[in-house]
Backbone as CSV, one residue per row, in Angstrom:
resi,resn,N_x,N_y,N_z,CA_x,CA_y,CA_z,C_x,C_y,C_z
1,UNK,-99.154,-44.267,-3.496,-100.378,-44.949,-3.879,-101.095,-45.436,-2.631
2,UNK,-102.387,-45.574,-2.573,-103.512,-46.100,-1.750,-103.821,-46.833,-1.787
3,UNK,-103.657,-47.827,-2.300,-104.254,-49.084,-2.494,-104.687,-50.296,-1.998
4,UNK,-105.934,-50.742,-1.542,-106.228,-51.877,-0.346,-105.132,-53.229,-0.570
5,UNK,-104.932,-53.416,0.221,-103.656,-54.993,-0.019,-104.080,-55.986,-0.868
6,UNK,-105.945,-56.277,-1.218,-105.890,-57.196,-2.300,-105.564,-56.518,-3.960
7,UNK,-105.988,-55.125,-3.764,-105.508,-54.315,-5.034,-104.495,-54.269,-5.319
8,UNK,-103.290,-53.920,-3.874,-101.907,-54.123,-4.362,-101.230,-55.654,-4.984
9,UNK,-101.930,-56.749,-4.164,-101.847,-57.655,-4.583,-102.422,-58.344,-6.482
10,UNK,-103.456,-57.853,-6.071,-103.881,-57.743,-8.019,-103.392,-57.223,-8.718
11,UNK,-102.511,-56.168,-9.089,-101.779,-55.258,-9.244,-100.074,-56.014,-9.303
12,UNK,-99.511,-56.291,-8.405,-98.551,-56.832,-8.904,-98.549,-58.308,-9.093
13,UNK,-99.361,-59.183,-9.210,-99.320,-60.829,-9.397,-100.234,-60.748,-10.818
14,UNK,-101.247,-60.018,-11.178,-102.566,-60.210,-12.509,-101.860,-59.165,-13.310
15,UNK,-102.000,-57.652,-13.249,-102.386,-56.492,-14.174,-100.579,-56.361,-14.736
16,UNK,-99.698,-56.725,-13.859,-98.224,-56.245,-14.234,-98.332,-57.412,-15.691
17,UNK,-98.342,-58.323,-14.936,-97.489,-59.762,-15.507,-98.691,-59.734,-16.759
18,UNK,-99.807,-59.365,-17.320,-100.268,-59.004,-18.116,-100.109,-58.144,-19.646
19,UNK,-99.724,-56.880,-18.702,-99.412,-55.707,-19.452,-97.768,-55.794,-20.348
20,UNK,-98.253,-56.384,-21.903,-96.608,-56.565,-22.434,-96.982,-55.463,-23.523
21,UNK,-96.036,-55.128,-24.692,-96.292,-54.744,-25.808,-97.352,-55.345,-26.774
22,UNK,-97.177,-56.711,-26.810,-98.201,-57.308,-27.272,-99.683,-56.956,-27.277
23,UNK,-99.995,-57.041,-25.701,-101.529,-56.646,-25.080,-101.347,-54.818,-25.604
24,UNK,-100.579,-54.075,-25.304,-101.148,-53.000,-25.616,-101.448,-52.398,-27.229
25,UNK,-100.906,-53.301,-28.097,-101.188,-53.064,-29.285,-102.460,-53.504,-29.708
26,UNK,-102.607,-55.098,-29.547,-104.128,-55.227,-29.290,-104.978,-54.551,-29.035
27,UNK,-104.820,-54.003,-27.877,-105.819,-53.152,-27.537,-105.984,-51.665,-27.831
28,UNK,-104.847,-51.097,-28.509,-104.707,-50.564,-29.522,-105.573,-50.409,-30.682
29,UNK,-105.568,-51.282,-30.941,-106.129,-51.745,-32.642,-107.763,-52.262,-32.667
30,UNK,-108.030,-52.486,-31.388,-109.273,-52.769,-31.053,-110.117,-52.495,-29.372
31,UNK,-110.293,-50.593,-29.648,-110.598,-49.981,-28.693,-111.952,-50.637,-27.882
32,UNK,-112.749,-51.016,-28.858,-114.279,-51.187,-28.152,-114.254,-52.998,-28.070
33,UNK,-115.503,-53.215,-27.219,-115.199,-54.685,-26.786,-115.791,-55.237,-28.513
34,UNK,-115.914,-56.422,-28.414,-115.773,-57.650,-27.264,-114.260,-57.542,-26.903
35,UNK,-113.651,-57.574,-25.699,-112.171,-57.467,-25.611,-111.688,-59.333,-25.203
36,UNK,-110.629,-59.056,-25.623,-109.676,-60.680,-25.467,-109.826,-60.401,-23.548
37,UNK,-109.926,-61.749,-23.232,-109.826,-61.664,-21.931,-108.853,-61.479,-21.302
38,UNK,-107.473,-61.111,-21.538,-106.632,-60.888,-20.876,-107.076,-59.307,-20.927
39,UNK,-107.210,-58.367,-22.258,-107.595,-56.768,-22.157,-108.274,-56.902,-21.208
40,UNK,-109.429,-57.362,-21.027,-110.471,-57.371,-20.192,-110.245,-57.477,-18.776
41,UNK,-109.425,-58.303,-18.251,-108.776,-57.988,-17.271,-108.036,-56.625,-16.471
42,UNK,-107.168,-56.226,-17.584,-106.850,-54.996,-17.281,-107.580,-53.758,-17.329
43,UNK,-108.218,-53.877,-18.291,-109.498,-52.864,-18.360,-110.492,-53.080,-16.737
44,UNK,-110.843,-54.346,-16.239,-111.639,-54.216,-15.061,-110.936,-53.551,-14.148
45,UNK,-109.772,-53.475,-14.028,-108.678,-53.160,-12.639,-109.015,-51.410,-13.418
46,UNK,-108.049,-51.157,-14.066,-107.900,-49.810,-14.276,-108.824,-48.651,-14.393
47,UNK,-109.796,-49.635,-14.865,-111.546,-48.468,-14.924,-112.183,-48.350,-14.195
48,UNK,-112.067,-49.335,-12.675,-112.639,-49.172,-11.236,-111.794,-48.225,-10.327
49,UNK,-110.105,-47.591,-10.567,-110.295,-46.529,-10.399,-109.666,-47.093,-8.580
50,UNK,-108.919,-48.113,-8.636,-108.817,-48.590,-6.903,-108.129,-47.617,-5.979
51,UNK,-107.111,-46.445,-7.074,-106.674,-45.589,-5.924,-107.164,-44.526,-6.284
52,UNK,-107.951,-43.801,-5.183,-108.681,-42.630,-4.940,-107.361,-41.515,-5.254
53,UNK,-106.286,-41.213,-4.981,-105.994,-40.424,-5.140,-104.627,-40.702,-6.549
54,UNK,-104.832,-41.337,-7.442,-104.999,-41.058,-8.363,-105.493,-39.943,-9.525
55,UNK,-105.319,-39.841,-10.888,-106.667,-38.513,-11.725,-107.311,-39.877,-11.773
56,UNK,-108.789,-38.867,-11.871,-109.837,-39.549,-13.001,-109.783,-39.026,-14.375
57,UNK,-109.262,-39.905,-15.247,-109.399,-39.523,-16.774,-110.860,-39.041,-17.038
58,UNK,-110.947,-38.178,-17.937,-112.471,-38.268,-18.951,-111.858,-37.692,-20.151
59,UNK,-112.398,-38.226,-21.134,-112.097,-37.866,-22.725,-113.280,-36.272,-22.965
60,UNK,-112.727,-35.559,-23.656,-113.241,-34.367,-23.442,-113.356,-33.913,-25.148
61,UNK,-114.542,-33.467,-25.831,-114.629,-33.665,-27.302,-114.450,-32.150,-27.611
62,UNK,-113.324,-31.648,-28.400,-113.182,-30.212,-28.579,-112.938,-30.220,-29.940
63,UNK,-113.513,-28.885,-30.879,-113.501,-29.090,-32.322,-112.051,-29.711,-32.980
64,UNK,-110.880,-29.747,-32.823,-110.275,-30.416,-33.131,-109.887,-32.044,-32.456
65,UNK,-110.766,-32.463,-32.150,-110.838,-33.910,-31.773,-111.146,-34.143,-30.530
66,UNK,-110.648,-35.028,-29.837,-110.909,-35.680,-28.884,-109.805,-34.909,-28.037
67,UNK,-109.393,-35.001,-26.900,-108.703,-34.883,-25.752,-108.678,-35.752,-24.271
68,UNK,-107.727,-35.657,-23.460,-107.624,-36.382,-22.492,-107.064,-35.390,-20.947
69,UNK,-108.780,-35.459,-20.443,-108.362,-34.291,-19.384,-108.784,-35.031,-17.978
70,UNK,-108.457,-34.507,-16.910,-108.846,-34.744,-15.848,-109.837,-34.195,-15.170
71,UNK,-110.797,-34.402,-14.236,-112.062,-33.989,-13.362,-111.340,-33.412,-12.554
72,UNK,-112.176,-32.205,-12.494,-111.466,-31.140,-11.826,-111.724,-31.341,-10.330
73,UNK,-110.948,-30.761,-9.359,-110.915,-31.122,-7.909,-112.384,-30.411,-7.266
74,UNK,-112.873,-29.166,-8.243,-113.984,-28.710,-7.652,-115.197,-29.306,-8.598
75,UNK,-116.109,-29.535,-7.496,-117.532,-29.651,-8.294,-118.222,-28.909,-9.092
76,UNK,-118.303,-29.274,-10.571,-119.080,-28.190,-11.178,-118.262,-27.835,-11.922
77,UNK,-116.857,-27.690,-12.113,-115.712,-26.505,-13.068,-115.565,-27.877,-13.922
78,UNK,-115.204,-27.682,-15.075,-114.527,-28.141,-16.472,-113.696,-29.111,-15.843
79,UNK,-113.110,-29.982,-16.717,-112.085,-30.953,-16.638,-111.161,-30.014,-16.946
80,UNK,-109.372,-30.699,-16.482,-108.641,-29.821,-16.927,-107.792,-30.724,-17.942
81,UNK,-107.720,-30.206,-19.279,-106.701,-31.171,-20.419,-105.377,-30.900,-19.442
82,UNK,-105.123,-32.590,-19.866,-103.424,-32.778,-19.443,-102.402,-32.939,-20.405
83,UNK,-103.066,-33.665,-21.870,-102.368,-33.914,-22.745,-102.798,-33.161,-23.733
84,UNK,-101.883,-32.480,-24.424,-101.939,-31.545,-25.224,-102.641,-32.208,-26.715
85,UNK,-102.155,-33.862,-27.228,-102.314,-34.750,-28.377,-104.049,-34.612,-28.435
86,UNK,-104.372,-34.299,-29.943,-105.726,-34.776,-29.959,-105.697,-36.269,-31.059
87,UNK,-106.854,-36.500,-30.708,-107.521,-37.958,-31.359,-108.317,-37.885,-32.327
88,UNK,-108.193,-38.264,-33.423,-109.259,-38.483,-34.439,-110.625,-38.485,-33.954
89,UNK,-110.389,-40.303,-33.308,-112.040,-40.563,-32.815,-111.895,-40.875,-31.200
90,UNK,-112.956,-41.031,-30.575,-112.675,-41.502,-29.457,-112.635,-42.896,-29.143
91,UNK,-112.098,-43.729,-29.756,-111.441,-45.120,-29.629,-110.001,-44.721,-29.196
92,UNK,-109.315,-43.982,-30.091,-107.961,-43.585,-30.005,-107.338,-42.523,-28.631
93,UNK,-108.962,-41.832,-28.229,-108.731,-41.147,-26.602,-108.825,-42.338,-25.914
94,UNK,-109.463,-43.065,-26.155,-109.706,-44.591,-25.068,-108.368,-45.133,-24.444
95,UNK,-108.095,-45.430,-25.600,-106.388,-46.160,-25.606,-105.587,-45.122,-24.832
96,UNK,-105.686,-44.012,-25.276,-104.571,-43.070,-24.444,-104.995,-43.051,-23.085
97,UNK,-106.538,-43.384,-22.341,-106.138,-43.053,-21.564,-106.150,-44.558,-20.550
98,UNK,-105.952,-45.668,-21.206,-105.451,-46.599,-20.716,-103.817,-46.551,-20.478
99,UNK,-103.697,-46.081,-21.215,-101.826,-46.182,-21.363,-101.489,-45.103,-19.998
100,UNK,-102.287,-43.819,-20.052,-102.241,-42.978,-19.051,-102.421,-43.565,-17.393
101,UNK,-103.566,-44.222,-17.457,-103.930,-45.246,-16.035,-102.709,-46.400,-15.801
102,UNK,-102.450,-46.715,-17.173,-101.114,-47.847,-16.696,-99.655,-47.285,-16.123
103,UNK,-99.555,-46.039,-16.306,-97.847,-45.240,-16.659,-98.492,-44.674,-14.830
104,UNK,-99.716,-44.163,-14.597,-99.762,-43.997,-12.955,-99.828,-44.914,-12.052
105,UNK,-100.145,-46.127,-12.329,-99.482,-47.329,-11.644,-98.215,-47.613,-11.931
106,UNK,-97.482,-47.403,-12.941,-95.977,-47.767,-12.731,-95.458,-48.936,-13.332
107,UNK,-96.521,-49.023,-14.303,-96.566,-50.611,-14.988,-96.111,-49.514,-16.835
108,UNK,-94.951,-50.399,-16.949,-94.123,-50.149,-18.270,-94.469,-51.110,-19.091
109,UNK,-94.090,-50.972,-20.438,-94.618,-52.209,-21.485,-93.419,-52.053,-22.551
């Protein structure tokens, strides 16, 4: 990971000690805001994206639902799906790909 020392620092003192079963069901169950301010927290860290070499998620809409693919390394080509699971709606790609941004930081729940 890349991460500037106040990120690493936000990261293990805010976003860990945050992230329980609790919060992710919540946020679960209630994809779009207004979010509880603790979601909200984690949502600011994880959707700014602090390590560059990280994926960038994007939810990708294919006739059987939603999907969760990554931006491709070249400019211009398709995302590439990583996860095979589709989604009803895209609330439910949302969530996945929070859970996805949390499991590449290394933060378990």
């Amino acid at each position: 990971m890349v991460l500037s020392i106040q990120d690493a620092e936000i990261l293990r003192t805010r976003v860990r000690a945050l992230v329980t079963e609790e919060l992710i069901e919540r946020a679960r169950a209630r994809p779009a805001p207004p979010y509880d301010p603790d979601i909200a927290e984690v949502l600011d860290f994880v959707r700014r994206n602090p390590d560059p070499d990280l994926p960038r998620y994007v939810i990708v809409r294919l006739a059987d639902g939603f999907a969760i693919g990554v931006r491709a390394a070249t400019r211009g080509r398709p995302p590439v799906i990583v996860d095979p699971r589709r989604y009803p709606d895209r609330g439910g790609a949302e969530h996945a790909v929070l859970e996805h941004r949390l499991r590449d930081y290394g933060i378990d729940w």
